[in-house]
Backbone atoms as SQL, in Angstrom:
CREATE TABLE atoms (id INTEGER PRIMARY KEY, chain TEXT, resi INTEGER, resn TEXT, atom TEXT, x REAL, y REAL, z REAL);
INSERT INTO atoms VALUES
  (1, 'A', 1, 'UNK', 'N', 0.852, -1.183, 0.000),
  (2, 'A', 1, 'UNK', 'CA', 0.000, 0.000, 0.000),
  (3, 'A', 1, 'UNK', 'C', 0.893, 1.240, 0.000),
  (4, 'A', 2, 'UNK', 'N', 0.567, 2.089, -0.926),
  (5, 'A', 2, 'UNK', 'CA', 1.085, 3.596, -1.281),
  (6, 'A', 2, 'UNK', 'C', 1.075, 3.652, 0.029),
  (7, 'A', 3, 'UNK', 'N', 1.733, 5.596, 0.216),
  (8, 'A', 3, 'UNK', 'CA', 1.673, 6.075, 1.088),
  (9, 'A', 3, 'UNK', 'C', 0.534, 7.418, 1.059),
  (10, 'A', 4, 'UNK', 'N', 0.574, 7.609, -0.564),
  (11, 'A', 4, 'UNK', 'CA', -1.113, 8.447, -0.856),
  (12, 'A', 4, 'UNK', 'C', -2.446, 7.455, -0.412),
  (13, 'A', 5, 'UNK', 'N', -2.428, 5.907, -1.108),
  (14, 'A', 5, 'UNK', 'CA', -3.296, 5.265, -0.882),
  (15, 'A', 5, 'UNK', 'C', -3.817, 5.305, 0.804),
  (16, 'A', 6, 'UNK', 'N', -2.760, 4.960, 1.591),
  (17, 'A', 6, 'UNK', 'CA', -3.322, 4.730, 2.973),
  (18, 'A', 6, 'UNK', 'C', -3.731, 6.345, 3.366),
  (19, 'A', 7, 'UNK', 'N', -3.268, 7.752, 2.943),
  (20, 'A', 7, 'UNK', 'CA', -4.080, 8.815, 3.461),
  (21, 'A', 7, 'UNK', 'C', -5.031, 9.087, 2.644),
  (22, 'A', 8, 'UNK', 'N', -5.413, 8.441, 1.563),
  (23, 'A', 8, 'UNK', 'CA', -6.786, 8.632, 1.128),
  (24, 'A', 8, 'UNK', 'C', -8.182, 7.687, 2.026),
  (25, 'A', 9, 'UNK', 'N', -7.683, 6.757, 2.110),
  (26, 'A', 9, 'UNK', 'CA', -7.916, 5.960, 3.395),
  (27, 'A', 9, 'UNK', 'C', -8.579, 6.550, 4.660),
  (28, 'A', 10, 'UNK', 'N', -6.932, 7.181, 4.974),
  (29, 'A', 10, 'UNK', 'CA', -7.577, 7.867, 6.178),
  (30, 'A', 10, 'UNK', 'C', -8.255, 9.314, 6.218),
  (31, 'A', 11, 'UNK', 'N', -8.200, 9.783, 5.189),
  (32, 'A', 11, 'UNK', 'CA', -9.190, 11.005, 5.104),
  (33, 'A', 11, 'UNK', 'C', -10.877, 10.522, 5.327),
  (34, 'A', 12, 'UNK', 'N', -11.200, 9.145, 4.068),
  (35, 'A', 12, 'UNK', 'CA', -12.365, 8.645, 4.392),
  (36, 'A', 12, 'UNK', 'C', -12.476, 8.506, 5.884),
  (37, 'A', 13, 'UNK', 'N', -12.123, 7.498, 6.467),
  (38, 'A', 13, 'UNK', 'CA', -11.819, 7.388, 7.899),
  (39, 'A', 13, 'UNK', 'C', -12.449, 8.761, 8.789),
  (40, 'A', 14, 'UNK', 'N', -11.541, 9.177, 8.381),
  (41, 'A', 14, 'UNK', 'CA', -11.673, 10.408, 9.648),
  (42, 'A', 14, 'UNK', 'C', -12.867, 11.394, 9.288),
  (43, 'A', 15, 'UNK', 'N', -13.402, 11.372, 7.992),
  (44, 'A', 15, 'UNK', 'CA', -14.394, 12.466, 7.597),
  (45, 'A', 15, 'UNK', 'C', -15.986, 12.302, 7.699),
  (46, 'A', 16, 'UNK', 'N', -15.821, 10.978, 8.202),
  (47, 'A', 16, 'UNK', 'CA', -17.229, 10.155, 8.408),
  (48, 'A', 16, 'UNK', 'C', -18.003, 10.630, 9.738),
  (49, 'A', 17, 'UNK', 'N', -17.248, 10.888, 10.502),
  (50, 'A', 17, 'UNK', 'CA', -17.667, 12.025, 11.580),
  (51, 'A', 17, 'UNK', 'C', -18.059, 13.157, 11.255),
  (52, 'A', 18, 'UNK', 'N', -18.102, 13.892, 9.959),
  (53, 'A', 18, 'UNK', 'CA', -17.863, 15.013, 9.833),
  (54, 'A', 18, 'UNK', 'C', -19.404, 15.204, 9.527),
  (55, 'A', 19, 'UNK', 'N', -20.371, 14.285, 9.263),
  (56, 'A', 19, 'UNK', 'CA', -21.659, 14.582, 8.613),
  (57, 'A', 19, 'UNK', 'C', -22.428, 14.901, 9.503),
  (58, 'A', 20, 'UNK', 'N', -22.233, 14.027, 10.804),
  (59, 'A', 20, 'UNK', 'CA', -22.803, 14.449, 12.424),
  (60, 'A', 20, 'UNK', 'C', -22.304, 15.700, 13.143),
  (61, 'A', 21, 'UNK', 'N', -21.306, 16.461, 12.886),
  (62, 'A', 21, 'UNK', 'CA', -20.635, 17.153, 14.146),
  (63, 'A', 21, 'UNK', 'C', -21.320, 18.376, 13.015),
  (64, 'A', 22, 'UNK', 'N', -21.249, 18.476, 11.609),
  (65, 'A', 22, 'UNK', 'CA', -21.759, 19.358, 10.995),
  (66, 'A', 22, 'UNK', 'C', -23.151, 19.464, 10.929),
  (67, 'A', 23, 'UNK', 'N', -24.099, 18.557, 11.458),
  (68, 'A', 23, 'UNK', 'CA', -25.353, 18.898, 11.893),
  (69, 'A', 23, 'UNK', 'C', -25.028, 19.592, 13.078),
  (70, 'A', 24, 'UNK', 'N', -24.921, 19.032, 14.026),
  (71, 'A', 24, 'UNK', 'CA', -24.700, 19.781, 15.296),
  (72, 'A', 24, 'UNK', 'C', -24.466, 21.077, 14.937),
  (73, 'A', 25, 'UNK', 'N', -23.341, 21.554, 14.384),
  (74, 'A', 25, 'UNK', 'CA', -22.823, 22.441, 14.266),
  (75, 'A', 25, 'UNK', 'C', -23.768, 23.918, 13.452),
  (76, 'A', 26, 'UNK', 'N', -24.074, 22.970, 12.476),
  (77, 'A', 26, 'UNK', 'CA', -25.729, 23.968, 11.837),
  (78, 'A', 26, 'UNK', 'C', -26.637, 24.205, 12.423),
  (79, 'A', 27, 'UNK', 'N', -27.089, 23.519, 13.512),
  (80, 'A', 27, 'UNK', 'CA', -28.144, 23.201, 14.255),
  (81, 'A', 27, 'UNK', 'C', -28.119, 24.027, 15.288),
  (82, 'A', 28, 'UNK', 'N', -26.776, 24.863, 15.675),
  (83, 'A', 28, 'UNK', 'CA', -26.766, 25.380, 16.279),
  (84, 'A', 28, 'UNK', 'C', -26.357, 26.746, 16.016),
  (85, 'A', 29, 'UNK', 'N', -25.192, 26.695, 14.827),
  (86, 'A', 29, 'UNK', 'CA', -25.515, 28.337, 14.427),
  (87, 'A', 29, 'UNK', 'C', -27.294, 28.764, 14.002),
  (88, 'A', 30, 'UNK', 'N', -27.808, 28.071, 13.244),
  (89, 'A', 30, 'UNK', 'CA', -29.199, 28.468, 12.495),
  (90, 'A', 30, 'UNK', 'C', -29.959, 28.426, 13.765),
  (91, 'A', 31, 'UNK', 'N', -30.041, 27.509, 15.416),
  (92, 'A', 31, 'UNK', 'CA', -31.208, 27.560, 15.672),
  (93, 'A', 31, 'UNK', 'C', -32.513, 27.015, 15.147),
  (94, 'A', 32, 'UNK', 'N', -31.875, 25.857, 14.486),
  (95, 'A', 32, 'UNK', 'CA', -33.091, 24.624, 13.627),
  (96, 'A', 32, 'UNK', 'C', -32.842, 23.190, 14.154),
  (97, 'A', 33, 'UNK', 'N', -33.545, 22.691, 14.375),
  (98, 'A', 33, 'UNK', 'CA', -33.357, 21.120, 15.153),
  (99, 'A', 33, 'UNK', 'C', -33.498, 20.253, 13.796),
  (100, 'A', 34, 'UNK', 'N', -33.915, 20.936, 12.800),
  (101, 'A', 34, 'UNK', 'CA', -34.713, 19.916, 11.581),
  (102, 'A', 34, 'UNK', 'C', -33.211, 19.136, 10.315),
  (103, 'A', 35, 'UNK', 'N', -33.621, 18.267, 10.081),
  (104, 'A', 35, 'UNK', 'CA', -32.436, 17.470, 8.634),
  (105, 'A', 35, 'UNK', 'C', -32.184, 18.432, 7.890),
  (106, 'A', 36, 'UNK', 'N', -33.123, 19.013, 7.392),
  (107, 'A', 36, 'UNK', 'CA', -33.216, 20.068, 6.562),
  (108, 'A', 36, 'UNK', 'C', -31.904, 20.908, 6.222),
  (109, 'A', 37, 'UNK', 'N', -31.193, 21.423, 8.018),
  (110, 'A', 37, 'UNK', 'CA', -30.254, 22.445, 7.912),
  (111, 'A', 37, 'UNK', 'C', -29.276, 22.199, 7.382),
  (112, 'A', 38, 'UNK', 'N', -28.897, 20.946, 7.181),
  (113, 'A', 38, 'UNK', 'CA', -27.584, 20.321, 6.383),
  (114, 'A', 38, 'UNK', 'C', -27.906, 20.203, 5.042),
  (115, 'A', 39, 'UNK', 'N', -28.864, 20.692, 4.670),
  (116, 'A', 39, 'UNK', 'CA', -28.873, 20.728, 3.006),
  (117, 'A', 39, 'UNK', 'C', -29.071, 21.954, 2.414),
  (118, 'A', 40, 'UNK', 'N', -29.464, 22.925, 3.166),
  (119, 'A', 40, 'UNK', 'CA', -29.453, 24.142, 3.124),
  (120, 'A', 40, 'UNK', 'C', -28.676, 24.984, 3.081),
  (121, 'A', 41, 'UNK', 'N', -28.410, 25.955, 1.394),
  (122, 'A', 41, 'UNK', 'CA', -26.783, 26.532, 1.154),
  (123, 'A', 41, 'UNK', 'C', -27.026, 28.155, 1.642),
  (124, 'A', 42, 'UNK', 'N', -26.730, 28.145, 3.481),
  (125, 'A', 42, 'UNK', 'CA', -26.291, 29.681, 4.448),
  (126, 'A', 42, 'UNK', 'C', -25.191, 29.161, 4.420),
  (127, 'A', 43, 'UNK', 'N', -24.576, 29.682, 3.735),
  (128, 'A', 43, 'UNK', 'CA', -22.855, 29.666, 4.213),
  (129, 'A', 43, 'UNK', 'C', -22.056, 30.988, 4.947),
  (130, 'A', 44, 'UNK', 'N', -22.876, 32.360, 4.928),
  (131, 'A', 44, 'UNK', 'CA', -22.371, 33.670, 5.367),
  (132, 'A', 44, 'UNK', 'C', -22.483, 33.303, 7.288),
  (133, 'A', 45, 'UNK', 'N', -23.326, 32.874, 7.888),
  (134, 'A', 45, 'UNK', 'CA', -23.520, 32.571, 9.047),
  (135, 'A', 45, 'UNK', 'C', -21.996, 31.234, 9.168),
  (136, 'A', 46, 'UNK', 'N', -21.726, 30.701, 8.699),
  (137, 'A', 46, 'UNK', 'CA', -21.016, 29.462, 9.060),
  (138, 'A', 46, 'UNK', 'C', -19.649, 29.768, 9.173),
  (139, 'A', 47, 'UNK', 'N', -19.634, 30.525, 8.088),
  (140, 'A', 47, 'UNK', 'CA', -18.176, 31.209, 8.039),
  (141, 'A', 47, 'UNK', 'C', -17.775, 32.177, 9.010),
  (142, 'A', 48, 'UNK', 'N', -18.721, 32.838, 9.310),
  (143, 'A', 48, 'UNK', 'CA', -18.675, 33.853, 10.437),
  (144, 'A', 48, 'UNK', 'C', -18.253, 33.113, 11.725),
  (145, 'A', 49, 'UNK', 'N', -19.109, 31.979, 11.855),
  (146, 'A', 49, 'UNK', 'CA', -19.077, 31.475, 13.317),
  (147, 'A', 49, 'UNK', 'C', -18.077, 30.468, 13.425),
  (148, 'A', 50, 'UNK', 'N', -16.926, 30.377, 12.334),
  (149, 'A', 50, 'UNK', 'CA', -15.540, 29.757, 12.363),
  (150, 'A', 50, 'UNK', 'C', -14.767, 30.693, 12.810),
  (151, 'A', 51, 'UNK', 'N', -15.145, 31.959, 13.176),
  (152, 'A', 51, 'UNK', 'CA', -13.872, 32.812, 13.813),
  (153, 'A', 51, 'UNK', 'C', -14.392, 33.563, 14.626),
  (154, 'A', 52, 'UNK', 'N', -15.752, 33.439, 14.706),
  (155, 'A', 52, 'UNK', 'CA', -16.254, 33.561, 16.293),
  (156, 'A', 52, 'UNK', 'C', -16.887, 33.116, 17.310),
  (157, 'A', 53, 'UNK', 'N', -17.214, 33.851, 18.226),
  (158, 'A', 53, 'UNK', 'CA', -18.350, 32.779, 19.004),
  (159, 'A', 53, 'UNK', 'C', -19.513, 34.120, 19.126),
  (160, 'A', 54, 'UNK', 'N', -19.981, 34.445, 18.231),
  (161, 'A', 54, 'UNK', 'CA', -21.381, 35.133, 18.300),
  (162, 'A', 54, 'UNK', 'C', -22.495, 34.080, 18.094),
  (163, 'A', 55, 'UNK', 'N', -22.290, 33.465, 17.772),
  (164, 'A', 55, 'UNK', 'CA', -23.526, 32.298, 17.548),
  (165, 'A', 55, 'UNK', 'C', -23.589, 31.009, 19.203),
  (166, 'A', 56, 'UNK', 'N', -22.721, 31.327, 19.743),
  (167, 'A', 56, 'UNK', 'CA', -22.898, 30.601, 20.962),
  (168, 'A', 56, 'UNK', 'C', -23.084, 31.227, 22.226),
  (169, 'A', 57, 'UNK', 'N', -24.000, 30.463, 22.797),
  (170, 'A', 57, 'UNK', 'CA', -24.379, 30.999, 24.090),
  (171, 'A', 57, 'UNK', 'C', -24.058, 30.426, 25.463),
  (172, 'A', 58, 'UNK', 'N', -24.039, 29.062, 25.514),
  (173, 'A', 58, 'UNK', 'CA', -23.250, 28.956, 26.796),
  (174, 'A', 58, 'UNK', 'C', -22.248, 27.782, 26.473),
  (175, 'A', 59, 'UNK', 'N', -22.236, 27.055, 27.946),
  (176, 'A', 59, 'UNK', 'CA', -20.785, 26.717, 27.958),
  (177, 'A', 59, 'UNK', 'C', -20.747, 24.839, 26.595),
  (178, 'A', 60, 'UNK', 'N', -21.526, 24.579, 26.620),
  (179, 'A', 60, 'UNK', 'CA', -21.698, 23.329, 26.326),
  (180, 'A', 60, 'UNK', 'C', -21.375, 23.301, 24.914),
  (181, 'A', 61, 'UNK', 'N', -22.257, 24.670, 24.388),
  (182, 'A', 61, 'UNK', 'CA', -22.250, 25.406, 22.980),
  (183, 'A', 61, 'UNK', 'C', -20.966, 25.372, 22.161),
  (184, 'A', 62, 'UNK', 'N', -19.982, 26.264, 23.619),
  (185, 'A', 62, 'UNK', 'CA', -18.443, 26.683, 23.211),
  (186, 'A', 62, 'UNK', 'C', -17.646, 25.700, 23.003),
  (187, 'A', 63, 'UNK', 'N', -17.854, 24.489, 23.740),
  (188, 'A', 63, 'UNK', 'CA', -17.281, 23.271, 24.254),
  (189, 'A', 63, 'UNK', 'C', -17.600, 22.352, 22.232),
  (190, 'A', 64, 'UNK', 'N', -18.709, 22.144, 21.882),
  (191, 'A', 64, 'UNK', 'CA', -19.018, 22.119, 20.953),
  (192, 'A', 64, 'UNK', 'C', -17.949, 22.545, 19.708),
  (193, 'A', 65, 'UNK', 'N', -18.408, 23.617, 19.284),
  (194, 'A', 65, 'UNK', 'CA', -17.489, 24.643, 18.581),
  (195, 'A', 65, 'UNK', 'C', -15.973, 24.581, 18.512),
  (196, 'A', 66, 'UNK', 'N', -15.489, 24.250, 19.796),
  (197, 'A', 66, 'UNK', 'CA', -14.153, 24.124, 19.951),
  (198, 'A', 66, 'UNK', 'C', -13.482, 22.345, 19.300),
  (199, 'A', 67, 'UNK', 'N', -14.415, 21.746, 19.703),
  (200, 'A', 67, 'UNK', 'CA', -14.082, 20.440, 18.968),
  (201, 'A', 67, 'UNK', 'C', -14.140, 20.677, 17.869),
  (202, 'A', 68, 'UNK', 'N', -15.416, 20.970, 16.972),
  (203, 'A', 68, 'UNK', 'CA', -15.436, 21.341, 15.592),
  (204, 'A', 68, 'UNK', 'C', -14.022, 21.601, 15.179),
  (205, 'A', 69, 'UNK', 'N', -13.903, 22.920, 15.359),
  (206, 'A', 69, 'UNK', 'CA', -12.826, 23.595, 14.962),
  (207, 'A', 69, 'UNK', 'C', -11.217, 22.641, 15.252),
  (208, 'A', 70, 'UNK', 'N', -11.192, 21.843, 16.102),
  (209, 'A', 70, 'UNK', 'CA', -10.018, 21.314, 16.003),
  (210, 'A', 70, 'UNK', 'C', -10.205, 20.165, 15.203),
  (211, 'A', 71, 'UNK', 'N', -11.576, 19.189, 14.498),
  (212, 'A', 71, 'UNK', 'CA', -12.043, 18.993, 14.191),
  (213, 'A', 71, 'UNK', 'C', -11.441, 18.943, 12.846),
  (214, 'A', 72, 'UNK', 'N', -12.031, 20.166, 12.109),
  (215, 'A', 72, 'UNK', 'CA', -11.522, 21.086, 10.794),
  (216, 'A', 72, 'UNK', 'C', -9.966, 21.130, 10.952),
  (217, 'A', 73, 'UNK', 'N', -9.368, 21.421, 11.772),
  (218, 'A', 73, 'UNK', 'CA', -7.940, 21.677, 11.419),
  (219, 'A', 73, 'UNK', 'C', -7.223, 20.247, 11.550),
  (220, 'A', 74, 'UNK', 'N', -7.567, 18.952, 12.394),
  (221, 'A', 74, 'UNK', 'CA', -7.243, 17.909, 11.800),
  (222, 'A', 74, 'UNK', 'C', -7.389, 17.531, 10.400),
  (223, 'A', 75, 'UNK', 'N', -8.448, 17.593, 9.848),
  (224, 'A', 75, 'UNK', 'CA', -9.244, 17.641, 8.674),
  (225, 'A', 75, 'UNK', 'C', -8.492, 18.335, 6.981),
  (226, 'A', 76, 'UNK', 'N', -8.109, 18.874, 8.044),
  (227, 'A', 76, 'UNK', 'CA', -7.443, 19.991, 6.933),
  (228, 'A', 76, 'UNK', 'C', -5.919, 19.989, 6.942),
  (229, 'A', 77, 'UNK', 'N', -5.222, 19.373, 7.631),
  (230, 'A', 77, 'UNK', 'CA', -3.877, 18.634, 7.765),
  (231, 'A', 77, 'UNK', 'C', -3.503, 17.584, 7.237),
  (232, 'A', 78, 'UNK', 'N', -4.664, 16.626, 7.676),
  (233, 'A', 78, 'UNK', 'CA', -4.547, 15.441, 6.750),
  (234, 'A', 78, 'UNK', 'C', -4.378, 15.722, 5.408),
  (235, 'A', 79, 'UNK', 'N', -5.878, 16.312, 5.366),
  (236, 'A', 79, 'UNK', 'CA', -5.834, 16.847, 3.215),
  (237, 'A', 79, 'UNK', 'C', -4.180, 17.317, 2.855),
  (238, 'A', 80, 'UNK', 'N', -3.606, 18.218, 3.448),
  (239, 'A', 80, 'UNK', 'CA', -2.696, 18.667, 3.053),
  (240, 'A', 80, 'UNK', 'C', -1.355, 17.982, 2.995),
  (241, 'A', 81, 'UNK', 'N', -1.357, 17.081, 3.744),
  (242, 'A', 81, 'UNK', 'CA', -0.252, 15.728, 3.661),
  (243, 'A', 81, 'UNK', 'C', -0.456, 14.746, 2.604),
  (244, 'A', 82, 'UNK', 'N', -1.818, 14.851, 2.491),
  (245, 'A', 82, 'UNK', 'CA', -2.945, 14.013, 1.197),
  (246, 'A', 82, 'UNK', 'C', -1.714, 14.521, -0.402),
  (247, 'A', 83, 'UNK', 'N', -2.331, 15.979, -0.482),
  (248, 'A', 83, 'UNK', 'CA', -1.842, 16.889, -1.261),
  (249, 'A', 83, 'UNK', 'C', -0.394, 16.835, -1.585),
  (250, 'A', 84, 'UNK', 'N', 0.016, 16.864, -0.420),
  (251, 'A', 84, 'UNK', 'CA', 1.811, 16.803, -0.821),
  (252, 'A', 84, 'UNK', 'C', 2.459, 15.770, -0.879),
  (253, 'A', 85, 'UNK', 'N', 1.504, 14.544, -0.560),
  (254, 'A', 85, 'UNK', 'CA', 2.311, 13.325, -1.054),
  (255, 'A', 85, 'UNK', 'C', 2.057, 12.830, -2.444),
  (256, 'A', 86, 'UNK', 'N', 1.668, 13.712, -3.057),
  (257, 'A', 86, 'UNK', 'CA', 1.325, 13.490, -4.640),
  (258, 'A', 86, 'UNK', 'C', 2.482, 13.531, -5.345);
């Protein structure tokens, strides 16, 4: 096994979480409990609330958010090791 093959691998792997924590995550910038919000293209709210915390209100919220975000930057490390082992 490559060494691209096994991080394509593990991108699948690791991104399979990503469909749940991004409900959560909509669910709570928008203030919608419904399936709906994950198919729905607000992207000006999402982007916003990646570099802040105006969309959160208490502690559980922040606690939330903060995983996300480390979340994304695992996410986005991998890809980029993905990328440069090409």
């Amino acid at each position: 096994m490559t060494t691209r093959t096994a991080l394509l691998s593990a991108l699948i792997l690791y991104g399979l979480p990503l469909w749940r924590l991004r409900y959560r995550w909509r669910a709570t910038v928008y203030r919608m409990d419904h399936w709906r919000v994950n198919a729905m293209p607000w992207f000006g709210h999402d982007f916003l609330a990646l570099f802040t915390n105006r969309y959160f209100e208490n502690a559980t919220e922040r606690r939330m958010v903060r995983n996300y975000r480390l979340y994304l930057l695992g996410y986005l490390g991998l890809f980029v090791w993905f990328a440069a082992a090409g």
